[in-house]
C-alpha positions in Angstrom: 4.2 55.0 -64.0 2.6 53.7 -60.4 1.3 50.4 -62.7 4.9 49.9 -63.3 6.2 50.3 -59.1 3.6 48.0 -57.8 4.8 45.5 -60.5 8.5 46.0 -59.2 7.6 45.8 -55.8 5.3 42.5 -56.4 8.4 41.0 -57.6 10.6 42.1 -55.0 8.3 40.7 -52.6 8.0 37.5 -54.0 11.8 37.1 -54.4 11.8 37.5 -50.6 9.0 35.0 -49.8 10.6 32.6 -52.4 14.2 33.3 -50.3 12.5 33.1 -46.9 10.8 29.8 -47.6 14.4 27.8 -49.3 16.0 29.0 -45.8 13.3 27.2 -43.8 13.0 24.5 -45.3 17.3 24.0 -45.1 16.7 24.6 -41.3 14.2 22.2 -41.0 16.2 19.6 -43.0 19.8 20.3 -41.1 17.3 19.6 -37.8 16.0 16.3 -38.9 19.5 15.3 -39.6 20.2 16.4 -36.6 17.5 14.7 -34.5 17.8 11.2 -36.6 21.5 11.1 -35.6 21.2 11.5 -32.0 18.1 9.0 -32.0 20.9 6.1 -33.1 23.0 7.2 -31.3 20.8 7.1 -27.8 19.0 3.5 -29.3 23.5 2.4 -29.8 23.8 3.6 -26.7 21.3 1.4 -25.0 21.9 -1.8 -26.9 25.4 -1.6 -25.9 23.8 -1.0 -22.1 21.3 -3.8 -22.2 24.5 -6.0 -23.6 26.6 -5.6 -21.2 24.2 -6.4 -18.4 23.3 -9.6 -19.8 25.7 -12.2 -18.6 27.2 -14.4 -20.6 25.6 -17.8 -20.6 28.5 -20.1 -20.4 29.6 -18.2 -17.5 26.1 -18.8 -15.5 26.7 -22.6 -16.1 30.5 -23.1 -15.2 29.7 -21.3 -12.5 26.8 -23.5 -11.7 28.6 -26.4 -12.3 31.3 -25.0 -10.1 29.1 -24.5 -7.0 27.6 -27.9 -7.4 31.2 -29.3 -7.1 31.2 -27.0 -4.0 28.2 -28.5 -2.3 29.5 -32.0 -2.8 32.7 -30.9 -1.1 30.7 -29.4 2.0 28.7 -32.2 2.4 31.6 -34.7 2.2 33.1 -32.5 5.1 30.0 -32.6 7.1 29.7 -36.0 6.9 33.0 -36.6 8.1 32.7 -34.4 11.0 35.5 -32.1 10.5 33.6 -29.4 12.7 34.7 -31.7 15.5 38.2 -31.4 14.2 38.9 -28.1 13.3 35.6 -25.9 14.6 37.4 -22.6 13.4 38.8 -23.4 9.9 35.3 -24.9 9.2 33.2 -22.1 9.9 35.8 -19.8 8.3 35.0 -22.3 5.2 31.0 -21.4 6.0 31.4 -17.5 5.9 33.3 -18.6 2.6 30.4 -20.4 1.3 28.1 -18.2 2.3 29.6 -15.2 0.8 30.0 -17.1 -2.6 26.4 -18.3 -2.6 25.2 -14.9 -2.3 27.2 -13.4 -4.9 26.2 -15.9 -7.6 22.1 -15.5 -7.1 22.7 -11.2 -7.2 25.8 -11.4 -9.6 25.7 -13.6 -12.9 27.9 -11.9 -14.9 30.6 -12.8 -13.2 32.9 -15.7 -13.3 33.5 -17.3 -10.1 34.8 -20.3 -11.0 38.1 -19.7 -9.2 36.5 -18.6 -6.0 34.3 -22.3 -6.0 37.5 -24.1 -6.8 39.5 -22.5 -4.0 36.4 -23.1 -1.5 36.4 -27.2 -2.9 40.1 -26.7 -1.7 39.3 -25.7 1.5 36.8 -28.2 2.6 38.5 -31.4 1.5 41.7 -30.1 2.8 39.7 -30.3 6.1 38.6 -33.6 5.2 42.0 -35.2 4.8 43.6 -33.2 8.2 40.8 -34.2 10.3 41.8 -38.0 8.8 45.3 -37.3 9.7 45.0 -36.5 12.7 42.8 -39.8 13.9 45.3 -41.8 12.1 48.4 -40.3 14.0 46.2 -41.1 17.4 46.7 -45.0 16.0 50.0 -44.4 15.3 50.9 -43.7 18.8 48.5 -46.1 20.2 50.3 -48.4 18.2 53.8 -46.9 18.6 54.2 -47.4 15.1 56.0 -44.0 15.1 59.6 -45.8 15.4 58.9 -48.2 12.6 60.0 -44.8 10.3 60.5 -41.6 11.9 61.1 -39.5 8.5 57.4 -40.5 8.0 56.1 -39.3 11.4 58.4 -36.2 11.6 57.0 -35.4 7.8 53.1 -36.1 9.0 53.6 -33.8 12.2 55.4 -30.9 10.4 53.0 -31.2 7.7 50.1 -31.2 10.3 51.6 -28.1 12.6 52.1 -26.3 9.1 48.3 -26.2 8.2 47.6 -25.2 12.0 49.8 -22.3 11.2 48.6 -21.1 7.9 45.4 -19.6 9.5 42.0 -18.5 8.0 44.0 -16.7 5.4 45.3 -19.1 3.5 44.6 -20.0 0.3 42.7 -23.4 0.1 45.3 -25.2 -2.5 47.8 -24.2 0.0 46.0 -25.5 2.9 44.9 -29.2 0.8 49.2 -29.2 0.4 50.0 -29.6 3.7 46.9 -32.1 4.8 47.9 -34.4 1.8 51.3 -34.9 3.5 50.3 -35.3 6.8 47.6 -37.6 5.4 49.6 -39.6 3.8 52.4 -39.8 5.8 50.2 -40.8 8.5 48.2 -43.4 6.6 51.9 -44.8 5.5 53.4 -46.0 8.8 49.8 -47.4 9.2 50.4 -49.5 6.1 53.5 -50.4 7.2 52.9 -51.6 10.8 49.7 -53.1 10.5 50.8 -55.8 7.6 51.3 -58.6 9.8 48.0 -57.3 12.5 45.9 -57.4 9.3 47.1 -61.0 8.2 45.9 -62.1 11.8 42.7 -60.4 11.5 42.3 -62.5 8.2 43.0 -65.6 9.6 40.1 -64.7 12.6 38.0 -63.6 10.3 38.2 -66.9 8.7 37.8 -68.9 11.9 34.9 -66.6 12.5 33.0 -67.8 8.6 33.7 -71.1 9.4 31.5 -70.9 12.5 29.4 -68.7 10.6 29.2 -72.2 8.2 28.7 -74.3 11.0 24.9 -72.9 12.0 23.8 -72.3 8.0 24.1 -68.7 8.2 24.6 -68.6 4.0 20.6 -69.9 4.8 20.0 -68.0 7.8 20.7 -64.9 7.6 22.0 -65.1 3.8 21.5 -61.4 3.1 24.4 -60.5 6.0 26.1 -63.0 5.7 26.6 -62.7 2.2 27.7 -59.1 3.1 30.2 -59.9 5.6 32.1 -62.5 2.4 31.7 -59.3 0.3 33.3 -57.1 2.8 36.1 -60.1 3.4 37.1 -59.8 -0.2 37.2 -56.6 -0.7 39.5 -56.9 2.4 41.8 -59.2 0.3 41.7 -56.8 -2.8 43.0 -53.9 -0.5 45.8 -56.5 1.5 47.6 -57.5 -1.7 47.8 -54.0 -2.9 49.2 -52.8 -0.2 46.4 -50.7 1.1 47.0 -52.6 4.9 44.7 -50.0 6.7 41.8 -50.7 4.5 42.5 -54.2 4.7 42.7 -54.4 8.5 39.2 -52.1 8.9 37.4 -54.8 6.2 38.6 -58.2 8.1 37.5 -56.4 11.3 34.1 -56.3 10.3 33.7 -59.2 8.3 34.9 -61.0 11.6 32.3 -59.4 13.7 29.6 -59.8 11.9 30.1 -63.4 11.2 31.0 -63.5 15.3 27.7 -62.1 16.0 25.6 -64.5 13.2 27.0 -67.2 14.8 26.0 -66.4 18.1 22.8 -65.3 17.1 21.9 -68.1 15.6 23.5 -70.9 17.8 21.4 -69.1 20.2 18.0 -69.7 18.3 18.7 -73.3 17.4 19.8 -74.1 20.9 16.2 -72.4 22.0 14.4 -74.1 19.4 16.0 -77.7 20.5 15.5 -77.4 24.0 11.8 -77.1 23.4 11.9 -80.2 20.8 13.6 -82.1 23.5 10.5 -81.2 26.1 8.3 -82.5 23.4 10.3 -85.1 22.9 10.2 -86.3 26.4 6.4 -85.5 26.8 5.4 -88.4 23.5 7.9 -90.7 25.4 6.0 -90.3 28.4 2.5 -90.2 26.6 3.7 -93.6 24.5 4.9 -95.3 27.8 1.0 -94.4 28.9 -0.4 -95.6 25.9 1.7 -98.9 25.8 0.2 -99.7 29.5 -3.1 -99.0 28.4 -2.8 -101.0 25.2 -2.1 -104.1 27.0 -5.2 -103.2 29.7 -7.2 -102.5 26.9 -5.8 -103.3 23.3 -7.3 -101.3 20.0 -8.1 -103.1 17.2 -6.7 -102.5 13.5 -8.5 -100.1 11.8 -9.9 -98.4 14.5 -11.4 -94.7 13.2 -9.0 -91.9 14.2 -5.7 -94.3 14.5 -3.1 -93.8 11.6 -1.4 -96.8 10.7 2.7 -97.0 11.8 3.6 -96.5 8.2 1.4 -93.5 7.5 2.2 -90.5 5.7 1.2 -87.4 7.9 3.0 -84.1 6.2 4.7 -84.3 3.3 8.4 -84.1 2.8 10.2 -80.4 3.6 12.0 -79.7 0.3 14.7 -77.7 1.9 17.6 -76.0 -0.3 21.4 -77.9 0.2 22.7 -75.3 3.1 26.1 -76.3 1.9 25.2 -74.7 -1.8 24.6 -71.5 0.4 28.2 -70.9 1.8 30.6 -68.7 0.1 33.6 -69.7 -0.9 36.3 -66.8 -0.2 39.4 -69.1 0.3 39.6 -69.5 -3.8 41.3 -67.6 -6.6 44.4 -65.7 -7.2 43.2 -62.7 -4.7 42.7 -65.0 -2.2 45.7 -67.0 -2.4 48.1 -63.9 -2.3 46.2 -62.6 0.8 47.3 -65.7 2.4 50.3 -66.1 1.7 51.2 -62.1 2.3 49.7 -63.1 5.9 51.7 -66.2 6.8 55.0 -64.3 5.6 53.6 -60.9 7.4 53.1 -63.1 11.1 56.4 -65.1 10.5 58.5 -62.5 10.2 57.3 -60.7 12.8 58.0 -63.6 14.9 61.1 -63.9 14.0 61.5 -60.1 15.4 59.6 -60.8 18.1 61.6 -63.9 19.2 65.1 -62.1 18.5 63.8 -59.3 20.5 62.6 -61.3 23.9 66.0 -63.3 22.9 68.1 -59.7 23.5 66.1 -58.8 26.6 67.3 -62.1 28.1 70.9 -61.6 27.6 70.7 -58.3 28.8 69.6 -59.4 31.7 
């Protein structure tokens, strides 16, 4: 009877253990579940992290690109001394610049493309108002202002509507009004210096052809082939109406053809005044020697005598100087230049005679 109990309660307690260990070993599956799902979702978690602070790498380079465009702006502006100009709406442009620079080395996610092209903006808009403004101080030198007053009303409004925008601005709205007052400005230039710039041609050819006259082409051929350059280009810009250019290019092709002239004139006229002395000092040594010839004569032959036919230095072959000048009278170019000139200086003396006519029967 107690053999059979301790059987039963073996069983029993094996049931149990058998019971006890299935429960465990559910727990310590659920758990693993448990602790593999929130491992992906922590390693999700910090992929999507480490993506998102990555920046995009065609952002980086149009943005890189962008600021390089920037740069070349600034500098153009720099070079053209706009801080001279407007001192405030430049360094307003330099807090700009600065600000943007340091954004893009601590921030590359973001695109600032919009920022660089509003800052390009900016500093050309200064570029072309600083322009305007020395071409309205021609204007009234010139008192062109009256040869079209829409066009000088429209460059001052355009140029006292940029004053007034202010710092705040954006820069497209700022490059707006400079591009009026710029070319408004650059307009009644155009207009007024048409026949000024056909006389400036014609000097500047008188000039070349004293240039001509002293071999500059041999000279001085890299300059002087320069100045012809400069001349043409002068041409290009006169028959396409571009008078301003036109005018500035003829101006300094004439001066620097002035000054090889003189320059060289100078030399030669140096250099011959000392082949004249010598000159004058074998004249007097041969008026010697002739005396002393006929004191004392030399025989034929004599060691140390060249004969009168003799040889001493060999031939200079020198380069035809006239294959060195540059011919900028020829081709179509040319010959509209000309002709835009003589009809530019011909009706202006036409006004210029009706004008001095009026003033006479006025008075």
């Amino acid at each position: 009877m107690k053999l059979r109990k301790v059987s039963y309660a073996v069983c029993v307690l094996a049931a149990l253990a058998l019971v006890s260990c299935g429960s465990t070993k559910n727990v310590e599956d659920t758990t693993a579940v448990q602790d593999s799902t929130t491992a992906t979702e922590e390693t999700s978690a910090e992929t999507e992290a480490s993506s998102e602070e990555k920046a995009d790498p065609s952002i980086e380079s149009e943005n890189e690109k962008s600021f390089a465009r920037v740069e070349k702006a600034r500098q153009a502006a720099i070079d053209a001394k706009v801080q001279d100009s407007y001192p405030d709406g430049f360094n307003e442009a330099e807090k700009i610049y600065s600000e943007l620079k340091k954004n893009l080395e601590s921030d590359k996610k973001t695109d600032r493309t919009s920022e660089c092209n509003d800052l390009i903006n900016r500093y050309n808009s200064l570029v072309l108002a600083a322009q305007a403004k020395a071409y309205k101080v021609q204007v009234d030198e010139m008192a062109f202002n009256e040869l079209d007053k829409k066009a000088y009303e429209a460059g001052a409004n355009a140029l006292k509507q940029y004053d007034d925008l202010g710092s705040g601005a954006s820069g497209a709205d700022l490059l707006a009004q400079a591009k009026i007052a710029n070319e408004s400005y650059k307009a009644l230039l155009n207009k007024g210096l048409i026949a000024m710039a056909g006389r400036e041609r014609n000097d500047a050819l008188e000039a070349k052809k004293k240039a001509d006259s002293v071999k500059a082409g041999v000279a001085k051929k890299d300059i002087y082939t320069e100045a012809a350059n400069t001349f043409k280009k002068g041409d290009s810009d006169y028959v396409t109406g571009n008078t301003l250019d036109a005018y500035n290019k003829y101006k300094s092709s004439k001066k620097t053809f002035n000054e090889l002239y003189e320059t060289i004139f100078a030399k030669r006229a140096e250099a011959q005044a000392k082949i004249d002395a010598a000159k004058k000092k074998v004249a007097e040594s041969a008026e010697y020697a002739t005396e002393a010839d006929t004191i004392a004569p030399v025989a034929d032959g004599t060691a140390g005598i060249e004969k009168e036919d003799a040889v001493l230095l060999e031939e200079d072959q020198l380069a035809n100087p006239e294959e060195a000048v540059i011919n900028v009278e020829e081709g179509k170019t040319a010959d509209t230049a000309e002709k835009t000139a003589e009809a530019a200086i011909a009706v202006e003396g036409l006004v210029n005679k009706t004008v001095d006519s009026a003033v006479k029967e006025a008075k």
